[in-house]
Structures are given as structure tokens and as C-alpha cells.
C-alpha positions in Angstrom: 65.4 47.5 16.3 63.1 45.3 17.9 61.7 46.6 20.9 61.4 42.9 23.2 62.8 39.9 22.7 60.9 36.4 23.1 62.5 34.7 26.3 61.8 30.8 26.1 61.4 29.3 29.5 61.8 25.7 29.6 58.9 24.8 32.6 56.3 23.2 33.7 53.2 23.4 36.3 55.2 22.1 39.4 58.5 24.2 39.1 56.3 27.9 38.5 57.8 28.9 41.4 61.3 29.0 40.2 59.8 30.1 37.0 58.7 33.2 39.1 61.9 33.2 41.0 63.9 33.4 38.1 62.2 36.2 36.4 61.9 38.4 39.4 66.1 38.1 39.5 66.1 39.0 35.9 63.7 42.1 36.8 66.0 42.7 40.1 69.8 42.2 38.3 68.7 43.8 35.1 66.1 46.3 35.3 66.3 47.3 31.7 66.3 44.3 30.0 64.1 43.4 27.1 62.5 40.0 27.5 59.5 38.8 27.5 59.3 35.2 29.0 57.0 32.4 27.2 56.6 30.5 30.0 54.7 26.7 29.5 51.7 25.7 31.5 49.4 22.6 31.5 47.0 23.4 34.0 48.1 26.9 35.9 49.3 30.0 34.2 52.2 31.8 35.2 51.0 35.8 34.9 53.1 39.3 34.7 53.7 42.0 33.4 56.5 40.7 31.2 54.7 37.1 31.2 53.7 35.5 27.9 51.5 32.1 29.6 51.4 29.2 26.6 49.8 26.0 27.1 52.1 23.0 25.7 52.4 19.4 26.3 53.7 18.1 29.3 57.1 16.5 27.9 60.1 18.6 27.6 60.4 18.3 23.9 56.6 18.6 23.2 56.9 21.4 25.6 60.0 23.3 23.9 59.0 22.7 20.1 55.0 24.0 21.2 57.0 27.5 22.7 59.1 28.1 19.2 56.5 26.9 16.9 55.4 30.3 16.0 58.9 31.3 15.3 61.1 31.3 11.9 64.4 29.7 12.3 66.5 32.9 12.2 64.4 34.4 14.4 66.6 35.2 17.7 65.0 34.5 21.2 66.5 34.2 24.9 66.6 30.0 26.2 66.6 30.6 29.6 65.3 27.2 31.7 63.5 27.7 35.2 66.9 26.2 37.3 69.1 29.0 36.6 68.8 32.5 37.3 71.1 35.4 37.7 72.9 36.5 40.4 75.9 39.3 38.5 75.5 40.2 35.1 78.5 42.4 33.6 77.3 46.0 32.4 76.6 47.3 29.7 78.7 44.5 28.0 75.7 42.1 28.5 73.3 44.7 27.4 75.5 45.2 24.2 75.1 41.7 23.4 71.5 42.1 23.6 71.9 45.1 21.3 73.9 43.3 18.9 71.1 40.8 19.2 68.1 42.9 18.4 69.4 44.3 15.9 70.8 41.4 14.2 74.4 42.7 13.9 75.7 39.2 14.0 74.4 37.6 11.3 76.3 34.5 10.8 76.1 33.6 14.5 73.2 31.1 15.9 74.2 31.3 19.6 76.0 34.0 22.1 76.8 32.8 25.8 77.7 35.1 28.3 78.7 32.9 31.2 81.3 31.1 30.4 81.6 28.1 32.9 82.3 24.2 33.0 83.3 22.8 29.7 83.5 26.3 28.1 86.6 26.6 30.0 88.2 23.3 28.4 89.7 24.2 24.9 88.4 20.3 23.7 84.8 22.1 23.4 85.7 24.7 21.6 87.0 25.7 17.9 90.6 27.3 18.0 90.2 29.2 14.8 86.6 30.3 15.2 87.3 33.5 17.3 85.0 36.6 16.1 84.8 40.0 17.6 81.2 41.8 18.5 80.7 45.0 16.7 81.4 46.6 20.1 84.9 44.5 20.4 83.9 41.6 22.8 85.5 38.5 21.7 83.7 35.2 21.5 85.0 31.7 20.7 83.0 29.3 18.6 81.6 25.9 20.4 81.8 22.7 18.8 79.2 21.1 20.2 75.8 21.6 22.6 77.5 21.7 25.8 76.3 23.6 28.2 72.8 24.3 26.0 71.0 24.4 29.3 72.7 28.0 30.4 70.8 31.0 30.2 71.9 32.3 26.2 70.8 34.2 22.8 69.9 31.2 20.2 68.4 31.1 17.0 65.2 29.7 16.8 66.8 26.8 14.7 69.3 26.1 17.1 66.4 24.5 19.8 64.3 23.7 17.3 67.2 21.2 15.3 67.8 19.9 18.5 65.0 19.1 20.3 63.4 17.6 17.1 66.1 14.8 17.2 65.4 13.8 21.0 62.8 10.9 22.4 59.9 12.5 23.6 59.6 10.2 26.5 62.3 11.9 29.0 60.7 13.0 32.6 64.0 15.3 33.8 66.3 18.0 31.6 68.9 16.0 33.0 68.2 12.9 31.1 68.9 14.9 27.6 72.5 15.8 28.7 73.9 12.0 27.3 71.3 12.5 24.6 72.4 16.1 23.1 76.1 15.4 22.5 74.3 12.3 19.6 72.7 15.1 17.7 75.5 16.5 15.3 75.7 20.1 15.4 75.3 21.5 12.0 78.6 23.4 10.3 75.9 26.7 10.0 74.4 26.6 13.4 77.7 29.1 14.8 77.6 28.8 18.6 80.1 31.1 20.5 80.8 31.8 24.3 82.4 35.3 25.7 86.2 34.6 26.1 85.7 36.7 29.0 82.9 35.9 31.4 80.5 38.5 32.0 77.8 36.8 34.3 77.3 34.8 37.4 74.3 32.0 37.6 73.1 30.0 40.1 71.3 27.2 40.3 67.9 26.8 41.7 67.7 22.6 42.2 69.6 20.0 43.0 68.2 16.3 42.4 65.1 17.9 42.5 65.4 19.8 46.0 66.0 23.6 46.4 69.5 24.9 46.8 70.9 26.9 49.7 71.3 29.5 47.7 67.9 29.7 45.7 66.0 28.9 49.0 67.9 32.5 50.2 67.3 34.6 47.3 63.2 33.3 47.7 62.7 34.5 51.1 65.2 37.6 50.2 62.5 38.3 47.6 59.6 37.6 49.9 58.5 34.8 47.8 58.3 32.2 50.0 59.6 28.4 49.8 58.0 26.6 47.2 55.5 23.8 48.3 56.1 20.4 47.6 59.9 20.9 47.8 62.7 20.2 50.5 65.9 22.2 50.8 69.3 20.9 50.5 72.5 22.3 52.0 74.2 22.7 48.8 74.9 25.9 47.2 75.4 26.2 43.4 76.8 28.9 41.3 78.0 29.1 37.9 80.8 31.6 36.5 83.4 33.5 38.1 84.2 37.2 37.2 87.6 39.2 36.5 87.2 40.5 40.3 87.9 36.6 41.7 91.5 35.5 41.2 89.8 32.0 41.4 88.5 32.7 37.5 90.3 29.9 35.6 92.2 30.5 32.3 92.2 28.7 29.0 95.0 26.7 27.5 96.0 26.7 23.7 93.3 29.2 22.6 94.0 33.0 22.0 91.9 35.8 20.8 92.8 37.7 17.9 95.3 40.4 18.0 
């Protein structure tokens, strides 16, 4: 078994400090884990202990295809982009994910998502007879498409790299790509799944480029300041819902596998 596991962080020189922010939650949430984050600079390096610093270009796809170019396509990594970051991860299923991950116990799967949120929840997005078990029982359900690519997952190196390859190189914000992925076809052999149950809580860090409540909070909770050059908005952004919130929504038409 491998003993780390490449994390890709989709960055850039002005949003280090969520870079930081987000890998001090991963340290904080998940002590254990095995990551090791490639994080992009142009100009300033982002240092760690668990901090790989790689100069790439300043694009998003020039930036993301100069992180996995070292890579094989099977090889599995962690795509985790600087305006998310974890706030409840489920234990030890998460973990066994990782495990099952690292030691390539899944080998006709490209993708494993843990937080299941948004359009995972809509049974459109999502392949009815594609349900598979992990070898420590979790169920996952296949995804049809790239929806929500920008949350924090296990992919196959050829998953980003098939992608990204296929977008303009001219895009200034993340946000921009989310018409443009759903025109790239996903291939039949890139296997994408999500957890039928939802194992981990997010939130996000920005909103139309200012801080959120909620990532403004967890900085100062971390004594890491408020990043310059930003403004704060009142807004405050999470992604998933555990079993512990009746609020957790339920999906319609799909079942797991008796």
C-alpha cells in the first residue's frame, strides 16, 4: 500500500490563503489522513510539511494539466480545489475509502465522492443500474456525467486529465468551466460514483470572489488571519448534510442493492 497520496490543489498566487486554509482543516478534521497537496504557484510558494509547491502556468487548464503531468492515467490522486474545505468528515468510513483507494481495491472505478450534495441527490445525474459496493460494504452509485467535479474527491489521473484537455485555455474563473464540462462526453470507462449515503460536510470558502461568513470564521478560529485583498460577504455556504439532520434529503427511483 502506498504510503501518501498526491492531493491536486486547483490554485493560484492570490487565493494561497485559502489554499492554507483548506489544508490546515484537512490537518484539523482529519489528523491521519494521507495527502500530500501539490499546490500551483507562479510567483510565491505555498510551504509545509505536507506541501508539494509546483510552478505551472497561470490558466486553470495550463495550471491543472502541469500538476498531473507527471502522473499515469490510472494513477489515483485526491482533486481537492482551494474553495472548499472540510468542516465533518464521517469516520472511519472516509478513511476506508481512502484505504480502498491506496490500495487499489477498486479497480474498475475512476472517481469515489464522499459528499453527496446538489445534483448528486437528483436521480437524472446518476445511473440506476450502476450501484457497486466497497469491499468494506459502502454503497456507491455511478454518475453520468461531470457534475459536481469541483467537490473535494478520489479521481483517476485520467479522469482530470480527459477533461481538462478538452476545455479553452483562456477561462479566468473555475466558474466559467461549469457550462463548459457538461460538452465534454464522459467516457463509458471513466466509472464515476458518489456514496449513497453522505459521509462529509464542506463548505465553501468564496462567494463571487469575496470570503464567506463561514470561511472568514474558521480563519480567525485558526488564527490565520483574513486574507488581504479580499472583502467578506454575509453569506454562509455549506455543502452536505449528515444522517444526524432530519433535513438530509432522500433519492427518488434509485435503490441500493439488496
Amino acid at each position: 500500500m502506498m504510503e501518501t497520496l498526491p492531493a491536486i490543489v486547483l490554485s493560484c498566487d492570490r487565493y494561497h490563503a485559502l489554499a492554507r486554509h483548506m489544508i490546515a482543516q484537512y490537518d484539523a478534521v482529519w489528523p491521519s489522513h494521507l495527502f500530500i497537496f501539490h499546490v500551483p504557484y507562479q510567483a510565491d510558494m505555498v510551504l509545509g510539511a505536507r506541501v508539494s509547491p509546483r510552478r505551472t502556468p497561470a490558466s486553470i487548464r495550463g495550471t491543472v494539466l502541469a500538476l498531473i503531468e507527471e502522473f499515469d492515467d490510472e494513477s489515483w490522486i485526491y482533486w481537492c480545489i482551494d474553495d472548499r474545505y472540510p468542516l465533518r468528515l464521517v469516520q472511519p468510513e472516509v478513511a476506508a475509502i481512502a484505504e480502498s483507494v491506496l490500495s487499489d481495491a477498486l479497480p474498475d472505478v475512476s472517481g469515489v465522492m464522499f459528499c453527496r450534495w446538489g445534483k448528486m441527490w437528483q436521480a437524472q445525474n446518476l445511473i440506476a443500474s450502476g450501484t457497486r459496493r466497497t469491499p468494506d460494504g459502502l454503497t456507491l452509485l455511478r454518475r453520468k456525467d461531470y457534475s459536481q467535479i469541483w467537490l473535494h474527491q478520489f479521481l483517476r489521473i485520467k479522469v482530470l486529465r480527459h477533461l481538462f484537455e478538452r476545455l479553452p485555455e483562456d477561462v479566468a474563473q473555475a466558474i466559467a468551466l461549469d457550462p463548459l464540462k457538461h460538452r465534454v462526453p464522459l467516457p463509458d470507462d471513466h466509472r464515476l460514483y458518489v456514496v449513497e449515503r453522505n459521509l462529509a460536510v464542506f463548505g465553501e470558502s468564496t462567494s463571487r470572489g469575496r470570503v464567506t461568513r463561514n470561511c472568514a470564521a474558521s480563519l480567525r478560529a485558526l488564527g490565520m488571519g483574513f486574507p488581504t485583498g479580499f472583502e467578506e460577504t454575509d453569506e454562509v455556504i455549506t455543502m452536505g448534510v449528515l444522517d444526524d439532520d432530519a433535513s438530509a434529503p432522500t433519492l427518488s427511483g434509485i435503490k441500493p442493492p439488496k
